[in-house]
C-alpha positions, -999 to +999 in steps of 0.1 A: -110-303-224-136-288-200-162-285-229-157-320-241-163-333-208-196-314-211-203-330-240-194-369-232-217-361-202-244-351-222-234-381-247-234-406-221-269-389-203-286-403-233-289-369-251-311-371-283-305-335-295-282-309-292-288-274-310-268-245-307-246-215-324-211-212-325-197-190-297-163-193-281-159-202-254-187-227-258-180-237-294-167-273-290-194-288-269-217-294-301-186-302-323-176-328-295-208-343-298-213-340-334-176-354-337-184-386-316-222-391-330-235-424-338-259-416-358-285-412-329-284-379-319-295-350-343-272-323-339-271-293-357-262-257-358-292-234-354-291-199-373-290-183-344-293-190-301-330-181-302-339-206-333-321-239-316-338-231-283-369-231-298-359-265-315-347-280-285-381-270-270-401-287-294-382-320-289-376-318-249-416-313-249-421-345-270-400-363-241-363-359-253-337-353-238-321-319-250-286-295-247-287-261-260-250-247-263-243-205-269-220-180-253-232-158-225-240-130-254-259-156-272-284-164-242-299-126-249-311-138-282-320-171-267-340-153-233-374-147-252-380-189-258-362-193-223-380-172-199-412-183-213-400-220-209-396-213-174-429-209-174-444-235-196-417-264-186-406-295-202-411-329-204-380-345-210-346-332-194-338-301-209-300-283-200-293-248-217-251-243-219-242-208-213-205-199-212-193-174-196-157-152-207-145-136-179-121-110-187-139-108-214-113-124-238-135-128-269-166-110-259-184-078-256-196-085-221-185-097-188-224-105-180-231-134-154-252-166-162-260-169-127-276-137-125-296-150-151-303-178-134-323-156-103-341-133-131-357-164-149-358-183-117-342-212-134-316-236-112-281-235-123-253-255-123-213-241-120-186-265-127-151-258-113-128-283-135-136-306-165-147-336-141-170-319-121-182-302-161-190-340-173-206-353-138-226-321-135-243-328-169-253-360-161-271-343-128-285-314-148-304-334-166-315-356-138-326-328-123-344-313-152-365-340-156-375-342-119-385-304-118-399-306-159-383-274-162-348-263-181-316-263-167-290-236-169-255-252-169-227-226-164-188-230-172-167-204-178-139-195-197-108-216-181-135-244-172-142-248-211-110-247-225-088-261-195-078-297-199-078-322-175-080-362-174-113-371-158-132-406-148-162-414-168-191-438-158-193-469-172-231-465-173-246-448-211-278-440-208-303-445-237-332-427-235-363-435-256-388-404-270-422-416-259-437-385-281-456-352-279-492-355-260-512-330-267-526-302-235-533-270-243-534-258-206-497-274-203-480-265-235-502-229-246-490-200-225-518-180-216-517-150-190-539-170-166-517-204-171-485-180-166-499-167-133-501-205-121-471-211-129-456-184-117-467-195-081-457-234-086-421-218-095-419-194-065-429-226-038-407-247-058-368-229-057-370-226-017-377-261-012-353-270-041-327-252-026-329-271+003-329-302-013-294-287-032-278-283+002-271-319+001-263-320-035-225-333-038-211-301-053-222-284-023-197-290+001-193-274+039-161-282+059-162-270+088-133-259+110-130-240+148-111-209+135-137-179+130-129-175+095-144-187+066-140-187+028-167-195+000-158-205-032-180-214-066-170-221-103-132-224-112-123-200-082-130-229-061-102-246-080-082-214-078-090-215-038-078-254-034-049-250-052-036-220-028-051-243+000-028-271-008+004-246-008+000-245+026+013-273+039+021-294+072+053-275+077+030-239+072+055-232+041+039-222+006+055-235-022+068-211-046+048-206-071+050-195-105+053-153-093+083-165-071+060-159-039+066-176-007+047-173+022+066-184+062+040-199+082+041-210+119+019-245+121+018-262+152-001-302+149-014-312+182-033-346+186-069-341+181-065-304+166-061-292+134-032-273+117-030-237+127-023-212+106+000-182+117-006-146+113+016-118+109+019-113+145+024-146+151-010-156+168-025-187+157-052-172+133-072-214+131-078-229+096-102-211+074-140-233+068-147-242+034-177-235+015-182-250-019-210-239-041-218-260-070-257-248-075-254-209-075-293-210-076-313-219-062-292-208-035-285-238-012-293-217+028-295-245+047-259-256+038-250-219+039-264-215+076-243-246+087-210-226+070-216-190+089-226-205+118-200-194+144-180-173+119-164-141+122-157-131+087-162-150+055-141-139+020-158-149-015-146-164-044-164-161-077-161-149-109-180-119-127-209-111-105-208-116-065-238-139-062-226-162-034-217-132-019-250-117-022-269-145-010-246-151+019-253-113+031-286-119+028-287-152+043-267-138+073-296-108+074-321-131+076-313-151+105-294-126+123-260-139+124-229-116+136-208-126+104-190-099+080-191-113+044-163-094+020-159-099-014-163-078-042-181-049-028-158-040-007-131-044-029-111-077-009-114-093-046-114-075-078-153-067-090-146-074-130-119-098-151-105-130-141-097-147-112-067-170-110-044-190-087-017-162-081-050-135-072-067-156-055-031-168-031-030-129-023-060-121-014-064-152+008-028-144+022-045-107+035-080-121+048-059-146+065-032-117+079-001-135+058+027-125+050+036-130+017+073-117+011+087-091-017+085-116-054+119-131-058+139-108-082+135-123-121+154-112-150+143-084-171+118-101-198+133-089-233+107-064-249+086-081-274+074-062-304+034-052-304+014-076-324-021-061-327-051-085-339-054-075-378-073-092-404-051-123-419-027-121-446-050-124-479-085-121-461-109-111-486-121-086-458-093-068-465-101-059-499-139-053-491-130-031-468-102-011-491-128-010-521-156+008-501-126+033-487-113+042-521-150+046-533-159+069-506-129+089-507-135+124-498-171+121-492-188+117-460-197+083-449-201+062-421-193+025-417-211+004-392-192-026-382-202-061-366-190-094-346-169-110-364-129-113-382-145-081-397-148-068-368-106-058-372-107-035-400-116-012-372-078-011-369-050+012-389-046+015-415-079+003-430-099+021-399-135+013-416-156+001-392-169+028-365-195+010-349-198-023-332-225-036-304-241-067-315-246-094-338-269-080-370-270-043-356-244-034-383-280-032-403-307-011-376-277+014-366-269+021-399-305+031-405-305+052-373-276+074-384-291+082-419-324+089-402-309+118-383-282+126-406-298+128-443-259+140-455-241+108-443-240+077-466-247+047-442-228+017-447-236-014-424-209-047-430-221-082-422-206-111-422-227-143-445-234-167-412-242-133-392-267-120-424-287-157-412-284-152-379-295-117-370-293-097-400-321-103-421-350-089-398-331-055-402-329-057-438-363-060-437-368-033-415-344-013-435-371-020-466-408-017-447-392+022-433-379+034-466-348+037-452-313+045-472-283+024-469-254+006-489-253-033-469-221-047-474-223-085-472-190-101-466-197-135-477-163-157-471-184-190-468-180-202-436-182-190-402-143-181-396-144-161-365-159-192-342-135-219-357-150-224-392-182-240-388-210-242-414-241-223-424-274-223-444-253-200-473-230-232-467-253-260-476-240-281-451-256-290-419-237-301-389-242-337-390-231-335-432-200-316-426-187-340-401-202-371-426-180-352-456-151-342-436-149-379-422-149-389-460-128-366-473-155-356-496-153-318-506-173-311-539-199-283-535-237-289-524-265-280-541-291-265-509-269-234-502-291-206-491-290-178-514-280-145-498-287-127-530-322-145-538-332-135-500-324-096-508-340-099-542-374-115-522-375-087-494-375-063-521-342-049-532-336-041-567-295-034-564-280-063-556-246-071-568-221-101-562-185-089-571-150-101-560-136-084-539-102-086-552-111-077-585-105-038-572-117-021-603-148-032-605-155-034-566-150+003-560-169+012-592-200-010-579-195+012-546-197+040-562-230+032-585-247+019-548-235+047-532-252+072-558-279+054-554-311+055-529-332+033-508-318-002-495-290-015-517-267-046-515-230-055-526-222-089-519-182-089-516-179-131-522-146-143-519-134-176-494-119-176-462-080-181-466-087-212-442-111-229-472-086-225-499-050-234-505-028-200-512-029-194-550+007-183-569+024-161-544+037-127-550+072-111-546+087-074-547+109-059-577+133-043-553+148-022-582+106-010-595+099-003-554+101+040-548+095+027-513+062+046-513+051+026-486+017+027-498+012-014-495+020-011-460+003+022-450-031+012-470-040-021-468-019-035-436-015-070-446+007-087-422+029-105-453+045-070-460+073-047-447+101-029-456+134-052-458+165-025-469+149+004-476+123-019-501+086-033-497+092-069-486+065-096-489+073-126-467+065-161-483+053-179-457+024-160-448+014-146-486-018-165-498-014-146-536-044-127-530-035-102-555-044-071-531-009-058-530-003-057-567-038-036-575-025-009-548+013-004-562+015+026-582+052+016-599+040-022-611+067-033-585+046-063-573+037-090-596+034-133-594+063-152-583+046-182-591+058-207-562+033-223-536+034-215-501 
């Protein structure tokens, strides 16, 4: 995979430590490394983007070698420590792993690292496949070190999760940490040391882009038709695939849509292929331009591609930076070249590229024709499957406990990121608001600032309470503010694959040490959520189970009558931590077919099997939830194991 490539080239750069926090689609980077650690390399996950930047810092500036892994999201809580590092530098090779999700398919943005990359005027790095994602590491850091500055390294979604076989070197570097020296005027940011550096930056990226024209990755081909295509990231991979459809002959294979495009080719000695249009005049093979180093942008190579072009189509994902910067490059010195991309709508400006797209918008720069899509059968109609919360999730029952409490009154519940994050869906519809990690907490205090009526929930998960929550909490306290904080504490971090966190006990390196040997008692330096509340100053603070439902909506009520900051700890394990406990069955013959265990709670165990409440066996985990909302005692234990 794409992101253990990544890793094994940070591995086998000689990495001494990798920090990060769990965000798809960047998670398995650190568990790669963590996974295939010989003891020499600290890994760990951070409590949040921001904290293991600032860890990686404090090692890369003593002379290690560093990788900092997050999302695209989680660089915003990392850009305070970066942008100043951009500034200050590093000493050893420092390379900051942003991934980017494209569509978005588990995001709230589409935003673009490389953009990123030209704010904090940091070089970047954009694989296209998992080779190019292990080599590149290797040259990230190389190139790090050579500039003392950080590195941005950007792969995106089907870059990090697509699998390929790849060559590795048989070179592993080992690199020793010589140690921090101390220089004020080199690691204390001043304004006037800021300033300086601000100018060393702005000489440096024009001269390094140059030097990037040569750089491996960026690639020109040149060819004597007057069209050309630029490519960058996994489009490039996109473009060659489409390329190689078009073979000697001029026929492209169908592909996978049933597309097939007739080409006229003719192969004279000494010329190249020649690609026929719809009118049947040779059109001339399309130049290549590859672009491996987004930023700083590499012009020189650039100037050798539109040189003697016509019209050039780009390729890229999210933003259109190499379209951008060829505009501007083709401004700069003149040249008679339309560029098209995304502004003027010859590619799609937001979602995913992919082989089929990217075949038929090259067949209409080109003037193909691609022919009507061979007729398929009718695909059967497949029934809607929503996301919802799992079968037995303790979420569920959180979520059910505050809804029965506040029956009838008004209330409002602010949501977060997270599996929590879908009992914003029917029938449980409890979360309203969702923008970022810990804002649950802050917009909560917003609404019941402007709305003294409205009781203010805010739901957090227990690894997003360390990450981002507890500043609000604290903010909640200092303003006198008035809100009920939910803290669904399942133990682990499910939404991200599971991994630990302080209210865990386990770091990174001793969950992979325990795992390996099978060890699974409990540890002793969890992280209290409740002794943290208790310290910033709350007086009501509760721990209750959520699936005990009598006492969880009476606690809801007693917070909810209450005023000031107060705290309900719903604590019950992820499904994924626990084996299912005695399952539960329907009395067909008790069942009124009420419906109300499927119309209340929505767990995906239950439907109605002839004319009766149904609970399927293979997905029940015995939570219990079903049996506290049947009004006719028709659900009780069976008493097998899943």
């Amino acid at each position: 995979m794409g992101n253990e490539a990544a890793a094994f080239g940070a591995i086998h750069a000689g990495v001494n430590l990798v920090a990060g926090y769990p965000g798809t689609p960047s998670t398995e980077i650190l568990e790669t490394v963590a996974k295939n650690n010989d003891g020499s390399i600290h890994v760990e996950w951070s409590v949040n983007e921001k904290a293991a930047m600032e860890v990686a810092a404090g090692a890369a500036y003593s002379g290690a070698r560093v990788l900092v892994t997050m999302k695209q999201v989680g660089l915003n809580v990392a850009a305070d420590p970066l942008m100043s590092l951009a500034y200050v530098g590093v000493r050893g090779g420092m390379v900051v792993v942003a991934a980017d999700d494209p569509g978005p398919i588990s995001s709230q943005t589409e935003q673009d690292t490389r953009t990123f990359a030209m704010f904090s005027k940091l070089p970047v790095f954009d694989p296209s496949d998992p080779q190019e994602a292990y080599q590149m590491m290797k040259d990230a850091f190389e190139l790090s070190e050579k500039i003392h500055s950080p590195v941005l390294f950007r792969p995106t979604t089907r870059v990090c999760h697509g699998c390929a076989s790849i060559e590795v070197s048989d070179h592993y570097e080992k690199n020793s940490v010589p140690g921090f020296e101390k220089d004020t005027m080199r690691w204390v940011i001043f304004p006037r040391t800021s300033f300086l550096n601000h100018k060393k930056i702005e000489e440096r990226n024009p001269k390094l882009g140059e030097e990037l024209s040569s750089y491996r990755y960026n690639q020109v081909v040149k060819k004597k038709g007057k069209k050309g295509i630029a490519a960058g990231g996994v489009s490039y991979a996109y473009l060659m695939e489409a390329l190689t459809q078009i073979k000697e002959n001029g026929t492209v294979d169908k592909n996978e849509t049933g597309n097939k495009i007739e080409t006229e080719t003719k192969n004279v000695t000494g010329n190249e292929n020649v690609i026929g249009n719809k009118n049947g005049v040779p059109a001339g093979e399309p130049s290549i331009f590859r672009v491996g180093t987004p930023f700083p942008f590499p012009e020189k190579a650039a100037l050798e591609f539109l040189n003697g072009l016509d019209e050039v189509l780009c390729f890229e994902e999210l933003d259109p930076v190499i379209e951008r910067a060829l505009i501007y490059t083709a401004g700069k010195y003149h040249l008679p070249v339309t560029i098209h991309g995304k502004h003027d709508g010859y590619v799609a400006a937001a979602g995913e590229n992919s082989p089929e797209s990217v075949l038929s918008d090259l067949a209409a720069f080109l003037n193909l024709d691609l022919p009507e899509k061979e007729k398929l059968p009718e695909k059967p109609e497949l029934p809607i499957r929503p996301p919802v919360l799992c079968a037995g999730c303790p979420h569920r029952a959180s979520f059910y406990a505050v809804k029965q409490a506040m029956k009838g009154k008004k209330a409002v519940f602010c949501g977060d990121i997270g599996c929590y994050t879908l009992g914003n869906a029917a029938p449980l519809d409890m979360v309203d608001t969702c923008l970022c990690m810990g804002a649950d907490v802050t917009i909560a205090q917003g609404m019941k600032v402007v709305d003294p009526d409205v009781t203010a929930f805010s739901f957090i998960g227990d690894s997003t309470f360390f990450a981002s929550g507890i500043t609000g909490v604290v903010n909640a306290v200092y303003n006198h503010n008035d809100i009920v904080l939910i803290v669904l504490d399942n133990s682990t971090t499910a939404m991200t694959g599971h991994q630990p966190h302080p209210g865990t006990g386990l770091t990174m390196m001793e969950f992979f040490q325990k795992k390996k040997e099978g060890i699974r008692e409990d540890v002793a330096n969890k992280v209290s959520i409740e002794k943290i509340l208790r310290g910033i100053g709350l007086s009501f603070v509760e721990t209750v189970d959520p699936f005990d439902q009598k006492k969880a909506i009476e606690t809801v009520k007693r917070a909810a009558e209450e005023t000031g900051v107060r705290a309900i700890i719903f604590k019950a394990p992820c499904i994924a931590l626990e084996k299912p406990k005695d399952l539960y069955q329907v009395d067909a013959d008790q069942c009124k077919s009420c419906r109300k265990c499927i119309n209340e709670i929505g767990c995906p165990a239950i439907s109605m099997k002839e004319g009766r409440a149904f609970i399927e066996k293979s997905l029940c985990y015995g939570c219990s939830l079903c049996e506290s909302v049947c009004p006719f005692d028709a659900i009780h234990e069976e008493g097998g194991q899943a």
